[in-house]
Structure formats: C-alpha cells, structure tokens
C-alpha positions in Angstrom: 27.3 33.1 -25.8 29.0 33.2 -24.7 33.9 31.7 -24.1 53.2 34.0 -31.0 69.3 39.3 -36.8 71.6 39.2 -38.1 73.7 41.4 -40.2 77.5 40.9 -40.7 79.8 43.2 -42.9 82.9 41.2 -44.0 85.9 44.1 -44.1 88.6 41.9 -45.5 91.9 40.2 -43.7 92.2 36.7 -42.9 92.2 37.5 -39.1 89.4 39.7 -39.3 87.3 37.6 -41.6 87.4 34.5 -38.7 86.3 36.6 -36.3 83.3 37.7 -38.5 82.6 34.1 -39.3 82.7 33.2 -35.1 80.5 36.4 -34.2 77.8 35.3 -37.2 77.6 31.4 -36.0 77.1 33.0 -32.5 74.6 35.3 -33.8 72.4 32.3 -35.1 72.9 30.5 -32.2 70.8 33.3 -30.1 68.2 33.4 -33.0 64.8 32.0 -33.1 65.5 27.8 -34.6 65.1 27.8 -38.4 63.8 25.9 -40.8 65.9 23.4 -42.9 66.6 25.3 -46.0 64.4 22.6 -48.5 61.7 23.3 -46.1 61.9 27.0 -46.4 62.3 26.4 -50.1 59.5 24.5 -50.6 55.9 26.8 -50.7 53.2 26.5 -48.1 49.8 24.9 -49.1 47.0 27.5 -48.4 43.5 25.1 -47.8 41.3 26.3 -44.4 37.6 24.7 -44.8 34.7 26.7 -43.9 34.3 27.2 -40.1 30.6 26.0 -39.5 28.1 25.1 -42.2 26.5 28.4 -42.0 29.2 31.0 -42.7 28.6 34.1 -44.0 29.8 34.4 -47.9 32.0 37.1 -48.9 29.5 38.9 -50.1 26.3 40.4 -47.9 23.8 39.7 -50.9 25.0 36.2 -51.5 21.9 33.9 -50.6 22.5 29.9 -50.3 21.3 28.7 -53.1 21.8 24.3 -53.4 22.9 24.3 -57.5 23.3 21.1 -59.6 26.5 19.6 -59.8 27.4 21.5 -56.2 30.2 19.5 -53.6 28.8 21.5 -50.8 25.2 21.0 -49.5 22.9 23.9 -48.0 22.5 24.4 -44.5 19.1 23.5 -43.3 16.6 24.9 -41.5 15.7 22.1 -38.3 12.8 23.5 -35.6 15.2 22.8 -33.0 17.3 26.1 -33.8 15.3 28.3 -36.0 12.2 29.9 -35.7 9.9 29.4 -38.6 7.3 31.0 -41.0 5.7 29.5 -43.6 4.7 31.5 -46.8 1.5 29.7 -48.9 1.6 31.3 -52.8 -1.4 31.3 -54.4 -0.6 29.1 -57.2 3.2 27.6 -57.5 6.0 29.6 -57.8 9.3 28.7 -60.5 12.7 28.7 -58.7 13.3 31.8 -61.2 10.9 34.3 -59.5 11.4 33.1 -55.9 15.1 34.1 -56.6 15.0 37.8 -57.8 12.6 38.2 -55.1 14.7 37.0 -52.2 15.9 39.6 -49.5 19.0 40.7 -49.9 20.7 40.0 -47.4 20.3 36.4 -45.4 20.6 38.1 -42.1 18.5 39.8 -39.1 20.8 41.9 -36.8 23.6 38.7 -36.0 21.7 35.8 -37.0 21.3 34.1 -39.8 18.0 33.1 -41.5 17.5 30.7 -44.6 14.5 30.2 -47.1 13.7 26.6 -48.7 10.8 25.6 -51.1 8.7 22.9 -50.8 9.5 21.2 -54.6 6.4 20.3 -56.2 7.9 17.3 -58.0 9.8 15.8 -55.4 7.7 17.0 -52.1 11.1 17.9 -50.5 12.2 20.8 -48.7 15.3 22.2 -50.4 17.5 25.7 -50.7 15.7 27.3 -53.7 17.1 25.4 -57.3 17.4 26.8 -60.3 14.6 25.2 -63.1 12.6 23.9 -59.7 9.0 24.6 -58.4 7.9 25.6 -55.4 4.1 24.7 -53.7 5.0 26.2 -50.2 8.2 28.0 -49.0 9.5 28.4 -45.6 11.9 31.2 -43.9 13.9 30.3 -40.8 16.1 32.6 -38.4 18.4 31.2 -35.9 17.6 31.4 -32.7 21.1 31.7 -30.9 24.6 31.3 -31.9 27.9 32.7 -30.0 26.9 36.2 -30.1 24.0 35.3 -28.3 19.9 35.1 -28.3 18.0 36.3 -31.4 16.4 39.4 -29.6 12.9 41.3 -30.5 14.5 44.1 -32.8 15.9 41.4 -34.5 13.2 38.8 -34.9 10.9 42.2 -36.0 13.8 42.8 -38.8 13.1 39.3 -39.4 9.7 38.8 -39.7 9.7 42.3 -42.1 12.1 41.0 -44.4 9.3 37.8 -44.5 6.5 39.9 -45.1 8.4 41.9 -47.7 9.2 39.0 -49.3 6.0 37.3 -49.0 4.0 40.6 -50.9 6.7 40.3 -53.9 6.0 36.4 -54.7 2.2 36.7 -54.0 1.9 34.6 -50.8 0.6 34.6 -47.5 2.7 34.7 -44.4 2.4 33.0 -41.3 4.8 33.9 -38.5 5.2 32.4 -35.1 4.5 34.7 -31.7 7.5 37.1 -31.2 7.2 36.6 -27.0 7.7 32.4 -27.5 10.1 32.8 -30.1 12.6 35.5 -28.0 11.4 33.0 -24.7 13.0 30.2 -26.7 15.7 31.5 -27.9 17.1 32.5 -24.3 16.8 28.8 -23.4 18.7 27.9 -25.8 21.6 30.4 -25.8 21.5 29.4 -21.9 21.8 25.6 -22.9 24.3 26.2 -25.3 26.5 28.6 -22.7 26.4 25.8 -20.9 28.0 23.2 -22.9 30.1 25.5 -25.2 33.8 23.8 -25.1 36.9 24.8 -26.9 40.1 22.8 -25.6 43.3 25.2 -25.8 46.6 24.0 -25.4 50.1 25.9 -25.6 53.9 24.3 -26.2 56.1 26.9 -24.8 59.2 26.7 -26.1 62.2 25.8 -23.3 65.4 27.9 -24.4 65.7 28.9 -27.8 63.1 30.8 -29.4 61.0 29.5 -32.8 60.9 30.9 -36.3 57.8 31.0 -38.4 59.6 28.7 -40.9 60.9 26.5 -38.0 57.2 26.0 -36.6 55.9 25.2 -40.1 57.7 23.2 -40.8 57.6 20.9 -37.9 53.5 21.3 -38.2 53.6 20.3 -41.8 54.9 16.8 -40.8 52.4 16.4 -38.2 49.3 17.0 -41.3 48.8 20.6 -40.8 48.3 23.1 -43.8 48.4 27.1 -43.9 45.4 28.5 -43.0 43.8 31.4 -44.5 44.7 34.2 -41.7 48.2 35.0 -40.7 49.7 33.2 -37.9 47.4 30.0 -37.8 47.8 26.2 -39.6 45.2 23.9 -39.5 44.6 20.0 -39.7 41.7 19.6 -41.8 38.4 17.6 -42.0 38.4 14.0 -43.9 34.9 16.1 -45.0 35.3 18.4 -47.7 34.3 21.9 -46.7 34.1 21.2 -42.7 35.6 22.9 -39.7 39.2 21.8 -39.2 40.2 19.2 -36.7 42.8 21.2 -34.9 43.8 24.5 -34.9 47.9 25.7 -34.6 48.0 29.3 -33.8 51.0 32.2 -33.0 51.8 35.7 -33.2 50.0 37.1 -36.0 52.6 39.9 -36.3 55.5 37.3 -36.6 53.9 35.7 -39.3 53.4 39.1 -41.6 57.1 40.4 -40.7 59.5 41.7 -43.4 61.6 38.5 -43.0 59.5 35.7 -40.8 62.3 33.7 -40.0 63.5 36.5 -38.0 60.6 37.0 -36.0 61.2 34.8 -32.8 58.1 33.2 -31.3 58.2 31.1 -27.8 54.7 30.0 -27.6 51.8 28.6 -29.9 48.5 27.3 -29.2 47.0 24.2 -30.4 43.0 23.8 -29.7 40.0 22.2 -31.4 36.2 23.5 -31.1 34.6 20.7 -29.8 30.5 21.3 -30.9 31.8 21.8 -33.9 34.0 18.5 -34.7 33.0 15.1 -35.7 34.2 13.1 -32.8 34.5 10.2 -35.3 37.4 12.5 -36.2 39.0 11.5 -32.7 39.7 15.4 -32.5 41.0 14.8 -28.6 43.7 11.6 -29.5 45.1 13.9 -32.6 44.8 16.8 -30.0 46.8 14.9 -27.7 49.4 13.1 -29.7 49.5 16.4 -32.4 50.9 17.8 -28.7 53.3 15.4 -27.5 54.9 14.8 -30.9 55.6 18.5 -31.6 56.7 19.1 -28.0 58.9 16.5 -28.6 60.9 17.8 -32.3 60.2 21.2 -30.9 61.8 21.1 -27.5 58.6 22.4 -26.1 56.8 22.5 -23.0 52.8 21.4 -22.7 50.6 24.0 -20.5 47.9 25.4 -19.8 46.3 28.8 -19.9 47.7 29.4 -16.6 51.3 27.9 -17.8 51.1 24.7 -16.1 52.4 21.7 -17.2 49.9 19.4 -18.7 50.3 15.5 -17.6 49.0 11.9 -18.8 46.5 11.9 -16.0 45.1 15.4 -16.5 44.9 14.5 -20.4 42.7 11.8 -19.1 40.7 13.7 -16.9 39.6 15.5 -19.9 39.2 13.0 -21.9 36.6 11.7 -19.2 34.7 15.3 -19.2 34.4 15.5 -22.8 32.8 12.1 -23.5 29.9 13.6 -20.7 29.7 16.8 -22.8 29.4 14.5 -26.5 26.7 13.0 -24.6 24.8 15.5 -23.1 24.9 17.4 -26.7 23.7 14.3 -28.5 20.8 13.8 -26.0 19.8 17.3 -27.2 19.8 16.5 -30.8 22.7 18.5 -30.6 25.6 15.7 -31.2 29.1 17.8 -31.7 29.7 17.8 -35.3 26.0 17.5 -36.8 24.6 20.6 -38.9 22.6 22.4 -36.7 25.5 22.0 -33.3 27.9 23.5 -35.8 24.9 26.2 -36.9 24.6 26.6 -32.8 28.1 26.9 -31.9 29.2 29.3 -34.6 
C-alpha cells in the first residue's frame, strides 16, 4: 500500500567601523528571519509519541509483553487484520516458560505477528504476563499494512516460527489455509489502498527566507514540540503514547547544519495521517487553523503539492471528503484512530 552569513571583520577607524556596522545590518536583512534571542536561548523539548500502536521496538528480539504497573497497553490481535492459529498445551503453561520460549523476533518478512494467552484465572486473552497462566495461546500475523499484503513466503515464515514455537511449549498447532489467508489479505491491502489518506499542506514563505530557530519558534507557540528526527515538530496526542495530531516538517539538512540559524528554509509542510488520528482530536480544524495562524506570524503562503494557493472553500471541500472517508472506515470496523486502523495503516 500503497501513498526545507555573515562574517564581518572590524579593521578600526570611525569611518570605516560605520560602514562595517551598515554592510552587517544589510547582511541580516538578506538572511533567513531569526529567532528572538530568548527563544533561541531557551532549549527545545524533545517528546514524539509512538507512530501506530504496533511499532517495531528498538530492538529485533523485543517481544510485547503487557507488564504490571505498564502506561502503555499491548496491541491486540482482532480477526479482522490478522490471521490466526491457535496453539492447545497439554496441560497449562506459567507465563515464565511461554516467555523463554517465544520466537525471537515478532516478525514474518514485513509484518508483524503477536502471541496472547488465554489466562486461566481471568479467562481473558492478554500479551503474555509475568506470574500468569496460560490454558490456550494464540499467534496472529498481520495481514496488510503500507508495505503491502502478507504474501506466501511470509505467512510460511509465519506459520514455522508457530510450529517451532508450538514443539518448545508442548502444544498442538492449528493454522488456518495459506491460499484463504494470502486471498484475504489482498482484499484488504486493496481496501486499505483505497481509503489510505494523508493531508499535506505547505506555507511557502513570500520574500524572506526562514531559520530553523525562526520556524521553531513560531511552531512552539502554536503547541508543537521537537520531534525525534531532524527537521520535523509535532503536535501531540491528548493520549499518551499515540500518533501525533500534526506533523511540521523541513529540510532535514537545515536542521543538522553547523549553525541552523544560518541555514535558510522557504518551505515547510504541515500534514496529519488521517487512519491513524482520533478524529475526536479534530486533527482537520487544528490542521486548518495550525495553517492560517502560522501563515499569518510567518508571512507565508498556503499551497498545495502543486504550489497552489489553498482557499476557505477548497478547505471545505475537504473537510466534506474526509467526513465520507471517517465513515466508510468506521463502517469497516476500521474507524480512523482505533487499534487495529492504526495497526492497518502503519
């Protein structure tokens, strides 16, 4: 699935020394717009939540485990997206074997897969728990996600990883047919093609160029934070640990030069991914107004990709596509902003 200089040598002599002073003022006047000198003073918070509920951790042999005291639930496995085995032990397994069994990593070729136990105390399906026990488990690989449909090499890699898995823990694996599983997942990447959105912006700047500091700054007072890659703020979730609202991105390079406020940048892009954002959020009126306000303190211009200007009634227009898109999503137990659309669209 598919879808942003000035060096002056004072010589001496009062004559001389005005006309370094008039060529330095002139000199800033042709450079990218700074920031006010508290601003530039002042540090940067860092803070970027987690893209979709199912990103990878930094480590390939991390498995999602749900641990007491934890702020940030599991993702978890839903028929709609993932195919499903079942694994039936002979007699119940403790949390403490199923974990140094587990595979080690939690992927088949691109896609994800999860395991969860049924617990034998509370008859819920949960990631594995330490001190838990487990009657029946369950592995799940996703069917699709932007890189496309889960494939037959690697549902195979899959179900081996399953059936390895299922030998070391003493259980008996059931897997689902390879031919409906691939046949499914094509429907759904082709469904998900379909209704992938991610509204782009860009404020183009109309005479004088920007400095990092300068376009910092002027985010900052609109909510946005640093984000954890060069070159991109963020507005984040009320939800601890979800996607961001909006995105502000620009030159990468500008961001990681020698002295930033040098770097001039003319153009930054301001989007939102719209499967993955609560739209109790109201990501498109802070899309919108985020927009007009910093156009407005940044002496920018709205476009589009195609460097058109962006108007009130076009804003509507989209606004009037994107409630059909929330709608056809949520009629597909795929409402933008719910586990498995952010799972989907990652």
């Amino acid at each position: 699935m598919s879808d942003l200089t000035v060096g002056l040598a004072i010589v001496g002599g009062v004559a001389l020394a005005a006309v370094v002073a008039h060529g330095a003022w002139q000199a800033r006047r042709a450079g990218p717009r700074r920031a006010s000198p508290a601003a530039e003073a002042a540090p940067v918070a860092q803070i970027e939540p987690m893209l979709n509920a199912s990103a990878e951790p930094a480590a390939d042999d991390d498995v999602v485990l749900l641990r007491t005291g934890s702020r940030r639930t599991s993702p978890r496995l839903d028929a709609l997206i993932d195919a499903i085995a079942t694994l039936k032990p002979e007699l119940t397994l403790a949390a403490e074997l199923v974990l140094a069994h587990l595979p080690h990593t939690r992927r088949a070729g691109s896609k994800p897969f999860l395991i969860e136990g049924l617990n034998a105390e509370t008859g819920e399906w949960e990631a594995i728990a330490l001190g838990a026990h487990y009657g029946e488990l369950q592995a799940g690989v996703q069917m699709a996600n932007r890189t496309g449909a889960l494939n037959e090499i690697e549902y195979s890699e899959f179900v081996q990883k399953v059936q390895a898995f299922a030998d070391a823990i003493g259980a008996m694996a059931e897997v689902p047919d390879m031919l409906d599983v691939v046949a499914r997942a094509r429907e759904l990447d082709a469904f998900a093609g379909e209704h992938d959105a991610q509204l782009a912006l860009h404020l183009h700047a109309r005479s004088v160029a920007w400095s990092v500091g300068y376009i910092q700054q002027h985010a900052a007072r609109h909510g946005f934070v640093a984000g954890v890659v060069p070159g991109r703020m963020v507005l984040p979730a009320a939800d601890e640990g979800g996607p961001p609202v909006l995105v502000l991105g620009f030159d990468a390079q500008a961001a990681l030069a020698d002295d930033p406020n040098l770097a001039a940048v003319r153009d930054v892009t301001l989007s939102f991914d719209v499967a993955q954002t609560d739209p109790a959020q109201q990501p498109f009126a802070a899309w919108q107004a985020s927009a007009q306000a910093l156009a407005s303190s940044m002496d920018a211009q709205v476009v589009d990709d195609q460097g058109r200007t962006l108007s009130e009634g076009e804003f509507a227009s989209i606004a009037t596509e994107l409630e059909r898109l929330y709608a056809t999503l949520a009629t597909h137990d795929l409402a933008a902003g719910t586990a498995a659309a952010r799972r989907l669209f990652s």
